[in-house]
C-alpha positions as CSV (number, residue, x, y, z in Angstrom):
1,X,0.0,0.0,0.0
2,X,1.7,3.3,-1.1
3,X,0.8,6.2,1.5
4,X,0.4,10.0,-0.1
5,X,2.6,12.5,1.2
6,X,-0.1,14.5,2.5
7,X,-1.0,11.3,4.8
8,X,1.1,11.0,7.8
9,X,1.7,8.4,10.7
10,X,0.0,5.6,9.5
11,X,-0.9,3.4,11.7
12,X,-1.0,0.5,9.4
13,X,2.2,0.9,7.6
14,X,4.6,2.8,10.3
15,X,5.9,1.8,14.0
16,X,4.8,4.4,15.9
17,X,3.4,2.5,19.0
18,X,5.9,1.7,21.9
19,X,5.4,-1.6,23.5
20,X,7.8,-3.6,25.8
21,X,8.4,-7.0,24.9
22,X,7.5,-10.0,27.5
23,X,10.2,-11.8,27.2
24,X,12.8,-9.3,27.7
25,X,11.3,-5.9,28.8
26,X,12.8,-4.5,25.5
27,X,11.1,-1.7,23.7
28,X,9.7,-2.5,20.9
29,X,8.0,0.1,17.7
30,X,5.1,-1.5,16.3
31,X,2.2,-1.0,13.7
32,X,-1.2,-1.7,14.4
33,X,-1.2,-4.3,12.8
34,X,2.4,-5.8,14.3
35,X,0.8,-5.2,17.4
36,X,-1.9,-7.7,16.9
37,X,0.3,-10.1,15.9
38,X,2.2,-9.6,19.6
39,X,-1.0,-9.4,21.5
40,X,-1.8,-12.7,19.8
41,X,1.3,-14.4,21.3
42,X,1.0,-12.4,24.7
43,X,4.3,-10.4,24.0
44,X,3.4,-7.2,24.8
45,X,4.4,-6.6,28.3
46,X,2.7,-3.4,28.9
47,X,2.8,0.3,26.9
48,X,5.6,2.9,28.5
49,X,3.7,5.9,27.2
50,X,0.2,4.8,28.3
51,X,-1.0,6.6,30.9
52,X,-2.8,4.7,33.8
53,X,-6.6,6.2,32.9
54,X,-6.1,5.7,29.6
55,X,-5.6,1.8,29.6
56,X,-8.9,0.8,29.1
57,X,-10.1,2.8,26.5
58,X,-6.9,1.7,24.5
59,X,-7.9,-1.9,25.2
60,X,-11.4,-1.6,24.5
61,X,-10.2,0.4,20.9
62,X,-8.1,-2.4,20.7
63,X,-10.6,-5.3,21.3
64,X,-13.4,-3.8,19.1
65,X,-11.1,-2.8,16.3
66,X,-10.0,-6.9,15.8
67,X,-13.4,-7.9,17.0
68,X,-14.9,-5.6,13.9
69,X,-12.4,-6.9,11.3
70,X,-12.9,-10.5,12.6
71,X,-16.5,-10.3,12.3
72,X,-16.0,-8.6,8.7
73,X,-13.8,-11.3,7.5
74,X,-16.4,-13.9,9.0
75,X,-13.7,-15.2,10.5
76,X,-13.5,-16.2,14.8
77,X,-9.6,-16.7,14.8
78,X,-7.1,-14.4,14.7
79,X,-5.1,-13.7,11.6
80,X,-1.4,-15.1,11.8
81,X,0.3,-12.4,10.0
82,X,0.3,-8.5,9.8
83,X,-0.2,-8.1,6.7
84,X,-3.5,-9.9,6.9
85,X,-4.2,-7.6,9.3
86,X,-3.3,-4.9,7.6
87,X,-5.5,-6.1,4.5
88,X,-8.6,-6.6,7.3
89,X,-8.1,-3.3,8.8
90,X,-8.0,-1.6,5.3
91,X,-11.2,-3.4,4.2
92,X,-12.9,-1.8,6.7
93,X,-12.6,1.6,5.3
94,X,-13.3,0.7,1.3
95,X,-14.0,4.5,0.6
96,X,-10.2,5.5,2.0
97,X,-8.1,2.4,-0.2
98,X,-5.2,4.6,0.5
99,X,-5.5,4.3,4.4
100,X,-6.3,7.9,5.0
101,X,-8.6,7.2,7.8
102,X,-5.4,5.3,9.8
103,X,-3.5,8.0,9.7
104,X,-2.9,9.9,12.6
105,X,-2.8,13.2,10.2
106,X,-4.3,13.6,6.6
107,X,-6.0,16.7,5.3
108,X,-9.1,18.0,7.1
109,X,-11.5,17.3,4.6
110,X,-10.3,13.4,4.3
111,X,-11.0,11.4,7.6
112,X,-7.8,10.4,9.9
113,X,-7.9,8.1,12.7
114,X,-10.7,9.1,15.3
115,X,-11.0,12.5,13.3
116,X,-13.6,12.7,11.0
117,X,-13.8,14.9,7.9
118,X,-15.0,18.4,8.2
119,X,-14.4,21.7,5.6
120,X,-10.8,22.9,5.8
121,X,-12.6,26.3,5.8
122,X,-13.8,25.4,9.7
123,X,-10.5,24.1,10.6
124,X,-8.9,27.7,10.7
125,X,-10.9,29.3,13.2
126,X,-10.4,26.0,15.7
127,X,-8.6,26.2,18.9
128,X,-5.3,25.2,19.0
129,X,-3.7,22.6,21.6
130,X,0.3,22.2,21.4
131,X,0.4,19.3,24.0
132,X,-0.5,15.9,23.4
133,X,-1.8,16.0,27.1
134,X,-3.8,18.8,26.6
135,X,-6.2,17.2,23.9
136,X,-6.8,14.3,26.7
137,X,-10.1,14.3,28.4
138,X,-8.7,14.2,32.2
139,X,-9.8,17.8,33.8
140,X,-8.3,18.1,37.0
141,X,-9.8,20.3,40.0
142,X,-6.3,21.0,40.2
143,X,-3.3,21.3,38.1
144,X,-1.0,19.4,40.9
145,X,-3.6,16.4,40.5
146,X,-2.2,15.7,37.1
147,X,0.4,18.2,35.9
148,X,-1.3,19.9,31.8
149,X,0.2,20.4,28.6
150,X,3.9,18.6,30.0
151,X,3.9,16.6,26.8
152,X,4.5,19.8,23.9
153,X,7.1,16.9,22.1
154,X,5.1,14.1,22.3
155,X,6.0,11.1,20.4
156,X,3.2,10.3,17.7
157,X,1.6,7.3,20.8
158,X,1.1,9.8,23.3
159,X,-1.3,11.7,20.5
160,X,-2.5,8.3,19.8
161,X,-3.2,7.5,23.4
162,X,-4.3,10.6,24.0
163,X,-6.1,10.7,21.3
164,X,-8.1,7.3,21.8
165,X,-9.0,8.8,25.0
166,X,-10.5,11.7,24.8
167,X,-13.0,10.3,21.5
168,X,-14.2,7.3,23.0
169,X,-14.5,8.0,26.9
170,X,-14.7,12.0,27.1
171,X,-17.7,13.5,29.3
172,X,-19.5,16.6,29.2
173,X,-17.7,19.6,29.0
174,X,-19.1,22.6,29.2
175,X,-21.6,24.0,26.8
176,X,-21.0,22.6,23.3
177,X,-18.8,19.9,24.4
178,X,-20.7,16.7,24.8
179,X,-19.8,13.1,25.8
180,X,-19.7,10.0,24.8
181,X,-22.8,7.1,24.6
182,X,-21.2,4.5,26.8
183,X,-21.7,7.0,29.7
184,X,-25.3,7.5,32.2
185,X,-25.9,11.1,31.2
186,X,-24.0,14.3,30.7
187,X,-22.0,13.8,34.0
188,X,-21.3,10.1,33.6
189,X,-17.8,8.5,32.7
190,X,-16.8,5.6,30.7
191,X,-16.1,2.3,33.7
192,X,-15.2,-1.1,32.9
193,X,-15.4,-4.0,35.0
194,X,-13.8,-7.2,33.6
195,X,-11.8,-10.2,33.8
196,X,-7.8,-10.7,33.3
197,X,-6.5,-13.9,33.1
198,X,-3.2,-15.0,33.6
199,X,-0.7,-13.9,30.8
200,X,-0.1,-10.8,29.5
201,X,-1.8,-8.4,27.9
202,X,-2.4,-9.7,24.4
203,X,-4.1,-12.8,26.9
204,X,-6.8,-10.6,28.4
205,X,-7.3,-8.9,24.3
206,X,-7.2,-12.6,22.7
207,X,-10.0,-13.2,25.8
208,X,-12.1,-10.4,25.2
209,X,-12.2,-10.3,21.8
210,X,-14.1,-13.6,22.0
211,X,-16.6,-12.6,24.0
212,X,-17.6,-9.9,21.9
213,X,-17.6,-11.9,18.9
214,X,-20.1,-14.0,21.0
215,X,-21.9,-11.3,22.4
216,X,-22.4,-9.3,18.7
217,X,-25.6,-10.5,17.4
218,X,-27.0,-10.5,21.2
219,X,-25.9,-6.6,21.3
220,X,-27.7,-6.2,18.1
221,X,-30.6,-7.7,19.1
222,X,-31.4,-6.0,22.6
223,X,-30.1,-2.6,21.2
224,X,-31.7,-2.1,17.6
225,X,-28.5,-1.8,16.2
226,X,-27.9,-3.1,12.6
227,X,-26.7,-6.7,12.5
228,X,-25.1,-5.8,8.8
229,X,-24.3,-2.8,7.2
230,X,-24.1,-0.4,10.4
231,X,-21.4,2.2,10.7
232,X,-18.5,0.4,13.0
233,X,-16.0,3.3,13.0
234,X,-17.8,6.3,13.2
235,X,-15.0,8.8,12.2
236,X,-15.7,7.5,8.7
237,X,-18.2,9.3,8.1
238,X,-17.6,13.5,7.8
239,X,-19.0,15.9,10.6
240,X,-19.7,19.3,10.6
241,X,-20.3,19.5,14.2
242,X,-24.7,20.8,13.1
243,X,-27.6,18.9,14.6
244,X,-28.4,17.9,11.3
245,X,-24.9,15.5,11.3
246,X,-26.3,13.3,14.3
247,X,-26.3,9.9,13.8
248,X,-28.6,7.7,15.5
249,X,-27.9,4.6,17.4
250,X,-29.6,2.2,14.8
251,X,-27.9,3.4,12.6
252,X,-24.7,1.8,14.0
253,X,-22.9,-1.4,14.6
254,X,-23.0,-3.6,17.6
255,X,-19.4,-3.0,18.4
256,X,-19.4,0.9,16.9
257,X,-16.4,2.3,17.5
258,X,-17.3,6.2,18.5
259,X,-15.8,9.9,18.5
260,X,-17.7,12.8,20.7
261,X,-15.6,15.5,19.5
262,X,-14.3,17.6,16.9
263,X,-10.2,17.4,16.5
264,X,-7.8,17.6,13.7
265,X,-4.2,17.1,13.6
266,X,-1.4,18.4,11.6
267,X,2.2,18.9,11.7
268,X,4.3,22.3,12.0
269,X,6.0,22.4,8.9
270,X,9.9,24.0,10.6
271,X,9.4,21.4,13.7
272,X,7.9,18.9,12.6
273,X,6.0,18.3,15.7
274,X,2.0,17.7,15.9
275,X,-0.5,20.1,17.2
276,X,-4.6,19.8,17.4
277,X,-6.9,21.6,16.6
278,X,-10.0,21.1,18.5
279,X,-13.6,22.9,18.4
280,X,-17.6,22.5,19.7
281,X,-20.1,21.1,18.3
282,X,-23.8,22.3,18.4
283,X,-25.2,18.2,19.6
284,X,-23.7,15.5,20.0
285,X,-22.2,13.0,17.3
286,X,-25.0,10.3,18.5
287,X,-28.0,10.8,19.4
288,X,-28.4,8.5,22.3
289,X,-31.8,9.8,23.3
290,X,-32.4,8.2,27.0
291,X,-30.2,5.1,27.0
292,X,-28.1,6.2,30.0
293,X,-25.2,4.3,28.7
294,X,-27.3,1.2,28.5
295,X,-25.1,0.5,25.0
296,X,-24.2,-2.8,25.0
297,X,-21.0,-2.8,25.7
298,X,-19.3,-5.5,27.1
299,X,-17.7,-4.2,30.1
300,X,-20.1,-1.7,31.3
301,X,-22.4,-2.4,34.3
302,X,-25.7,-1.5,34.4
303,X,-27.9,-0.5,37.6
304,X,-30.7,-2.3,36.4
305,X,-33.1,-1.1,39.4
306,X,-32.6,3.0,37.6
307,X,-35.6,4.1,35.9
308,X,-36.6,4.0,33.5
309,X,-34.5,1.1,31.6
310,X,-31.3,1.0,33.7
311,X,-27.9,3.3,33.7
312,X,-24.7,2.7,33.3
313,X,-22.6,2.5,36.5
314,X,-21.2,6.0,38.1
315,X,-18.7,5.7,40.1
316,X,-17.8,8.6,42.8
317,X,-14.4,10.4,43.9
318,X,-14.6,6.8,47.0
319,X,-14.1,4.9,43.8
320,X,-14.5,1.2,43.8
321,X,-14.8,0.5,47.7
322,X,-15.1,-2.8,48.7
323,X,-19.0,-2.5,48.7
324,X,-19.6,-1.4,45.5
325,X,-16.6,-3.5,44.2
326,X,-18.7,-7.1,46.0
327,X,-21.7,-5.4,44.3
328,X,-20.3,-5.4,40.6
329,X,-18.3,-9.0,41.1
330,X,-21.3,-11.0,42.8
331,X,-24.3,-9.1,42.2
332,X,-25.6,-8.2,45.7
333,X,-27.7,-4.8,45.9
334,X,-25.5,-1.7,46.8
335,X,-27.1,1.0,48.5
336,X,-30.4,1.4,50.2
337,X,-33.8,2.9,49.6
338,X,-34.2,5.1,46.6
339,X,-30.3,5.4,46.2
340,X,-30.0,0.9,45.8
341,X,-28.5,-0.1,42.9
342,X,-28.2,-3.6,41.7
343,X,-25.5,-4.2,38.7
344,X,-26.2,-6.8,36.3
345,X,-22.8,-8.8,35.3
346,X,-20.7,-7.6,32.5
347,X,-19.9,-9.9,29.9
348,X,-16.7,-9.5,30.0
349,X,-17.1,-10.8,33.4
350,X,-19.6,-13.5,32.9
351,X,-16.7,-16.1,32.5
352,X,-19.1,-18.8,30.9
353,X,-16.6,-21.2,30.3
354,X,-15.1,-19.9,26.5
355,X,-12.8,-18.1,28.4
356,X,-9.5,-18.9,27.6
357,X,-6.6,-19.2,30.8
358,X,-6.8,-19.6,34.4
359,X,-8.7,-16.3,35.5
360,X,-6.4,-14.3,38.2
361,X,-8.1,-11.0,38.9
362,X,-10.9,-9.1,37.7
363,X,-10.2,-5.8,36.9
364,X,-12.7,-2.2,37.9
365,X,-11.8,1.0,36.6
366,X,-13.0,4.6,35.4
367,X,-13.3,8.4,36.1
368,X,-15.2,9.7,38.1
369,X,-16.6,13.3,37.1
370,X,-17.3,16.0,39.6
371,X,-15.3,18.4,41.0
372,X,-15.5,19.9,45.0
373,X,-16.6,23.1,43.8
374,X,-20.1,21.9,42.0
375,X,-18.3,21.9,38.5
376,X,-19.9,18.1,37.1
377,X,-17.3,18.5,34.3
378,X,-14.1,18.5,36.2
379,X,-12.9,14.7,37.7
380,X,-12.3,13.4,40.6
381,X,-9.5,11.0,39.9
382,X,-9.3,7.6,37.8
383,X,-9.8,4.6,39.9
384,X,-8.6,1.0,39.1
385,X,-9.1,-1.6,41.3
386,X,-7.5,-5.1,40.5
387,X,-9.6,-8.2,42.9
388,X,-7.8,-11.3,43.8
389,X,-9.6,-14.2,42.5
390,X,-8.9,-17.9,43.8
391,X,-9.7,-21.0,42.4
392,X,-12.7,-21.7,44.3
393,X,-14.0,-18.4,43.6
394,X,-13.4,-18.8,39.6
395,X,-15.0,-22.3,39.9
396,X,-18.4,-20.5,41.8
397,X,-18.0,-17.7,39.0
398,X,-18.1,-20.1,36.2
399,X,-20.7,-22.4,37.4
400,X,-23.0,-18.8,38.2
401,X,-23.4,-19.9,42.1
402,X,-22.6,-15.8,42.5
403,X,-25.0,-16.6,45.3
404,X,-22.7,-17.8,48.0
405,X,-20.3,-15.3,47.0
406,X,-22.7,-12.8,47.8
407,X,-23.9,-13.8,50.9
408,X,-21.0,-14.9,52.4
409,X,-20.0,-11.2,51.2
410,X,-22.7,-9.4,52.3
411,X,-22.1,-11.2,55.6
412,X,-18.6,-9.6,56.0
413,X,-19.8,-6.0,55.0
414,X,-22.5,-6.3,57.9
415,X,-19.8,-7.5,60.1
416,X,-17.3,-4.4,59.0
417,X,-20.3,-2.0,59.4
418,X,-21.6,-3.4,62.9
419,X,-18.3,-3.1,64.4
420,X,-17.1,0.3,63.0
421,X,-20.5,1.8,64.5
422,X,-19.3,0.2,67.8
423,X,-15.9,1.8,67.6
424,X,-17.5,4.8,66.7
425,X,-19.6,5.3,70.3
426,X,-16.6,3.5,72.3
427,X,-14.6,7.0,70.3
428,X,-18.1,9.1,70.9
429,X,-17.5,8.7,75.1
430,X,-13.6,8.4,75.2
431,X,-14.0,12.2,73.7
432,X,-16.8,12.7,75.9
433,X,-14.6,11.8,79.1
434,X,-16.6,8.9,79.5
435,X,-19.9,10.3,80.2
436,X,-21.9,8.3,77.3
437,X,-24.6,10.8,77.7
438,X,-23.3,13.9,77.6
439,X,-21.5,14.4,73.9
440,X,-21.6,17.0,71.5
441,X,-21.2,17.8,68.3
442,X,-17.6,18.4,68.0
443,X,-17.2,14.9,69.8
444,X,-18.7,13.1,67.5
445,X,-16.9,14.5,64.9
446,X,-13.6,13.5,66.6
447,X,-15.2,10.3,66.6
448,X,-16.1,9.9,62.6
449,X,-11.9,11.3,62.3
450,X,-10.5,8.7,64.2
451,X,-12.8,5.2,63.0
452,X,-12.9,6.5,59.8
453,X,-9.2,4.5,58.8
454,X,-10.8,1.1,60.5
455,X,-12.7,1.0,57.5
456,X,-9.9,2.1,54.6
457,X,-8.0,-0.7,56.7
458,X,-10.8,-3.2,55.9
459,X,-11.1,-2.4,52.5
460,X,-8.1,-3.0,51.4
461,X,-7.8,-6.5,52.6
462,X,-11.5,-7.2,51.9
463,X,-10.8,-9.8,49.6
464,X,-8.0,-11.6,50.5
465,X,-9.7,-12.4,53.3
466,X,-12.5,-13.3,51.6
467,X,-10.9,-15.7,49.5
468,X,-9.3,-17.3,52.3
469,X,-12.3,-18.0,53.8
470,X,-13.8,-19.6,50.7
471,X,-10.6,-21.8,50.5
472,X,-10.6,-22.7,53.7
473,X,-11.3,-26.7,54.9
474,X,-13.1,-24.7,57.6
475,X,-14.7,-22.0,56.6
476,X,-16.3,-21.5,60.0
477,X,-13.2,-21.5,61.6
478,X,-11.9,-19.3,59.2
479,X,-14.5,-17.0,59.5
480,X,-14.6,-16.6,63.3
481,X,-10.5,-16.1,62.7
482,X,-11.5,-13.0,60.7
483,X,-13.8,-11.9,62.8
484,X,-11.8,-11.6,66.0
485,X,-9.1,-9.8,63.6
486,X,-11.7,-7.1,62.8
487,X,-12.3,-6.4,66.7
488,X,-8.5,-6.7,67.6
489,X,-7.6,-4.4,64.6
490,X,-10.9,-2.0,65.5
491,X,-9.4,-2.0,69.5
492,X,-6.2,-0.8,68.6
493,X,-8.0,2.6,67.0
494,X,-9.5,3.1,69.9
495,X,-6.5,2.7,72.0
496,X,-4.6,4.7,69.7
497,X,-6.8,7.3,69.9
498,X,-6.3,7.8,74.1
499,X,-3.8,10.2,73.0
500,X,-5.7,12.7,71.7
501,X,-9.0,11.9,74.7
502,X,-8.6,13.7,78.2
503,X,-4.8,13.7,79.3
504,X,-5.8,15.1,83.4
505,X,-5.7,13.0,86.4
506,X,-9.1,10.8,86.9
507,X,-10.4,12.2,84.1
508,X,-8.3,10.6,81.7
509,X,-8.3,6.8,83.1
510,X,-12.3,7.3,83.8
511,X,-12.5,8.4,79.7
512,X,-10.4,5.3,78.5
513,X,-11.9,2.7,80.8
514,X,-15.5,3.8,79.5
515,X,-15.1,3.5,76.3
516,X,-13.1,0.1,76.4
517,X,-16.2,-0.7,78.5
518,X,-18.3,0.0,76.2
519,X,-16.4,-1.6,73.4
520,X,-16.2,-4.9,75.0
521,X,-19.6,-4.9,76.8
522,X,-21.1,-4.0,72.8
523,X,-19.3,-7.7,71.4
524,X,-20.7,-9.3,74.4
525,X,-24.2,-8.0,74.0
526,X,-27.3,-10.1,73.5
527,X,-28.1,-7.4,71.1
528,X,-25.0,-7.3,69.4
529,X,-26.1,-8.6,65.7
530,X,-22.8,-10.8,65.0
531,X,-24.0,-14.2,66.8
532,X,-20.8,-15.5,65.9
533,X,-18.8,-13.0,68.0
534,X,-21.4,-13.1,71.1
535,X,-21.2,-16.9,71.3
536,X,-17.5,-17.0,71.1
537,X,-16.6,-14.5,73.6
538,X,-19.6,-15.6,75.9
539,X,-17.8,-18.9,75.8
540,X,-14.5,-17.3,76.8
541,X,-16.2,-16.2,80.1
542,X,-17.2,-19.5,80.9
543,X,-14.0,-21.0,80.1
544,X,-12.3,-18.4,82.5
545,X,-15.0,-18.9,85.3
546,X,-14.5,-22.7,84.8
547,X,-10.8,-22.1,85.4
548,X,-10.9,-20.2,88.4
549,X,-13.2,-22.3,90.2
550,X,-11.1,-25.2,89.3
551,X,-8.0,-23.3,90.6
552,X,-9.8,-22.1,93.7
C-alpha cells in the first residue's frame, strides 16, 4: 500500500506504538497491525507511554477494532500475519483504499484516525492545543492532580493514546462539548469491569475479543442496532459538528467504534511536531436519546433497578470500595432505599466457560466526574481496582453460584459496618470523658476522624480475606478467625486514639476505661447482631470462670 505525502503516521504501515516486549522488557515500535500479531502471542508486556486512565479505553479500541475486522472477514480466529491484518483493517474503510482514515494526520476534509472529515474552511478558526496531554479528556480540579500540557514533544503514541482517550470516553464539557454514549448522562464516565487472566496483555485482548464476537448478534438484538451494514467506525463518516450531522444509534454497529468530539491534527511544517486543533459542536455525534449508557457494551455495568430502563454504573471520587466492588463482582444490591442499585454482570465478566486461561483478577476502573466546587465537568480522579480471585471463587463464578459469593460477602460487609458503628460510640464517650450521655457535636466528629481509617483498613484487605475463607477446609473457623481480627484491629484505633482523649488526672483513666467498657460490653451483648462474635466470647467467660473455680 503506497501512502500519499499528505498522509502522515500511519498506523498501518509505520511503527509508531511503543510496547515492551515479555520476554525481555525491551522496547519495541510496532504498527497496528504488528501489534496484533504480539497481543496474539502475549508479547506485549505493557505500553511505557500509556497513561494509567487511559488503559482501558486503549484496550477496548483495541478489542473492538479486531473484533470488527474479525466479524468482517467472518472469521472467529485471529489472523497469523500482519499483513493480513493490515488487509482486514484496510477493508474496513473501502472509501479511503489509501489508508487515509489510519493516519494519525491527513487533510481535514479526508477522515484520519478518530478525526472525522469536516471543511478545511472550519478548521482555521479551531482552537489550537500544542500538548498531546492537553487534547486528553482528564480535567483536573487542580493542576497538581495531574500536571497539563507537559507533553508539547510528544511522540506520535502519546497523541495516539491521547487521542483514543478523549474520543471514546470523554464526558461533558461545558456548553458545546458533549460526551460519549457509553456513559449514564451528561456527567457520567466511561467504567469497565472485567476479567484478566493470567498472561499478559495480548491474553486478556485474545479473551475479550471472543466474548464480543459472541456477544455481537445478542448486542444487536437487545439494542436495535444493525446486524449488517451499520457504521462500525464512526469517524468515517464526515461531521460538521450541526444537529443535522447526528447519527442515530440504529444506525450503528454492535461493536461501533465512537468519536464525541471535533479534533484535527497536523504537523508544524519547521518542527515537525504535531498540534490539534479542536472545536464545539452544536449536539452530540450520536443521538443517544435516554439510554443512560445502556449501550451494550461489554464491560459496562448497568444499575438495572434506575428508571426508567437502567444506567450505566457512576462511580464517585470513594471509587470502587469494597462495597460497590462485591456489588459489581457478585451481584448483591449496593445502596439502600431510593439510592439501591443492583448491577447486572458484564460480559466481559460473565466467564461462561469460553474463556480462555486460568482467571487471576478481575479488573474495575473509570473516572469519576465532579469536582468539589459543583463543577460536574471536572474529575475526581481515575480509579482502578485489581480483585484477587482464587480458584474456588473462579470455579463459583463459572458455574453462576454468584449466590454464595454474595452472601458470604454481604455477611462480611455487615460485620465491617456493625463493628465500626461500635468503635464509633466506644470514640463518641472516650472524647466525651466517658460520660456516654453527655457528647456534643464536635465529639462526634472526633469520633467519625479517628474510625474512619478502621474502614480504609478493611477495605483494602476485603478480599484476601474473603478468599481465604472460601478456600478454607473450615470456613467457620476461618470465618470466626477474621472476625476476632476485625475487633482486635478496630481495639487498637480506639487505643490509639487515648492520645488525643482527656490527658488530666481521673479524668483521663475514667474516659479510657468507658469507652473500652463500652467496646467490650457492645461484642458481648445479646443485642450485638454478630451471633458469631457473642457466642464466642460468651464462651470465653465460661472457660475463665470454669478455670478459676477449678483453681480455687
Amino acid at each position: 500500500m503506497t501512502i500519499a505525502p499528505e498522509l502522515q503516521f500511519s498506523l498501518l504501515t509505520e511503527p509508531i506504538i511503543r510496547y515492551r516486549r515479555a520476554s525481555d522488557g525491551e522496547t519495541v515500535k510496532a504498527s497496528l497491525p504488528e501489534l496484533f500479531v504480539a497481543l496474539a502471542a502475549d508479547e506485549v508486556r505493557d505500553y511505557p507511554a500509556l497513561r494509567p486512565h487511559q488503559r482501558h479505553p486503549w484496550h477496548a479500541f483495541l478489542v473492538q477494532l479486531a473484533a470488527i475486522a474479525l466479524h468482517k472477514a467472518e472469521r472467529t480466529a485471529g489472523f497469523e500475519t500482519a499483513q493480513e491484518w493490515r488487509d482486514a483493517l484496510l477493508a474496513l474503510t473501502p472509501d479511503d483504499p489509501d489508508g487515509a482514515a489510519w493516519c494519525l494526520v491527513s487533510p481535514p476534509d479526508r477522515p484520519a484516525l478518530l478525526q472525522a472529515a469536516v471543511s478545511v474552511g472550519l478548521v482555521k478558526d479551531w482552537d489550537i492545543s500544542n500538548a498531546a496531554d492537553s487534547l486528553d479528556m482528564l480535567i483536573t480540579s487542580k493542576n497538581h492532580d495531574l500536571k497539563q500540557e507537559r507533553m508539547r514533544r510528544g511522540s506520535a503514541d502519546d497523541w495516539l493514546f491521547s487521542l483514543v482517550s478523549l474520543q471514546t470516553q470523554e464526558g461533558f464539557g461545558g456548553r458545546d462539548n458533549f460526551g460519549i454514549t457509553r456513559m449514564a448522562g451528561s456527567f457520567g464516565s466511561r467504567t469497565a469491569v472485567g476479567a484478566v487472566p493470567s498472561g499478559n496483555v495480548g491474553r486478556r485482548w485474545q479473551c475479550d475479543v471472543a466474548v464480543m464476537l459472541n456477544e455481537r448478534d445478542r448486542i444487536a438484538e437487545n439494542y436495535s442496532y444493525k446486524h449488517a451494514g451499520g457504521i462500525s467506525l464512526v469517524w468515517t463518516i464526515p461531521w460538521d459538528g450541526s444537529l443535522g450531522a447526528q447519527i442515530s444509534m440504529q444506525q450503528l454497529d454492535p461493536l461501533y467504534i465512537e468519536i464525541c468530539r471535533q479534533v484535527r491534527l497536523a504537523i508544524r511544517p519547521r518542527t515537525q511536531n504535531i498540534f490539534a486543533s479542536t472545536s464545539s459542536s452544536k449536539a452530540s455525534r450520536i443521538s443517544s436519546g435516554d439510554r443512560q449508557g445502556v449501550t451494550g457494551d461489554i464491560w459496562t455495568s448497568v444499575n438495572e433497578l434506575a428508571k426508567p430502563f437502567g444506567a450505566a454504573l457512576k462511580i464517585r471520587a470513594r471509587g470502587f470500595d469494597y462495597k460497590l466492588s462485591s456489588s459489581l463482582l457478585f451481584g448483591i444490591e449496593y445502596g439502600s432505599g431510593e439510592r439501591a442499585c443492583f448491577y447486572s454482570p458484564t460480559s466481559a465478566l460473565k466467564l461462561n466457560g469460553a474463556t480462555p486461561g486460568q482467571l487471576s483478577s478481575a479488573v474495575l476502573c473509570g473516572v469519576s466526574r465532579g469536582g468539589p466546587t459543583g463543577n460536574k465537568s471536572v474529575t475526581q480522579g481515575y480509579h482502578e481496582r485489581r480483585l484477587p480471585i482464587s480458584p474456588k471463587v473462579r470455579s463459583l463464578l463459572i458455574t453462576n453460584q454468584k449466590a454464595q459469593l454474595g452472601r458470604i460477602a454481604g455477611q462480611r460487609i455487615a460485620a465491617i459496618s456493625e463493628v465500626r458503628k461500635l468503635l464509633w460510640l466506644s470514640l463518641v464517650i472516650l472524647f466525651a470523658n466517658g460520660n456516654s450521655r453527655d457528647n456534643s457535636v464536635g465529639d462526634e466528629a472526633k469520633a467519625s476522624k479517628f474510625s474512619a481509617p478502621f474502614e480504609l483498613v478493611e477495605d483494602t484487605r476485603f478480599f484476601d480475606d474473603l478468599n481465604e475463607e472460601i478456600e478454607a477446609t473450615d470456613p467457620a473457623e476461618q470465618r470466626l478467625q477474621w472476625l476476632l481480627g476485625v475487633v482486635e484491629r478496630a481495639e487498637a484505633i480506639l487505643k490509639a486514639a487515648f492520645n488525643a482523649g482527656p490527658r488530666s488526672g481521673i479524668q483521663k483513666y475514667r474516659a479510657q476505661s468507658a469507652a473500652l467498657s463500652r467496646f467490650h460490653g457492645g461484642l458481648r451483648s445479646d443485642k450485638f447482631p454478630i451471633p458469631d462474635l457473642v457466642n464466642y466470647y460468651r464462651q470465653q467467660t465460661i472457660k475463665r470462670q470454669e478455670e478459676t473455680r477449678d483453681n480455687a
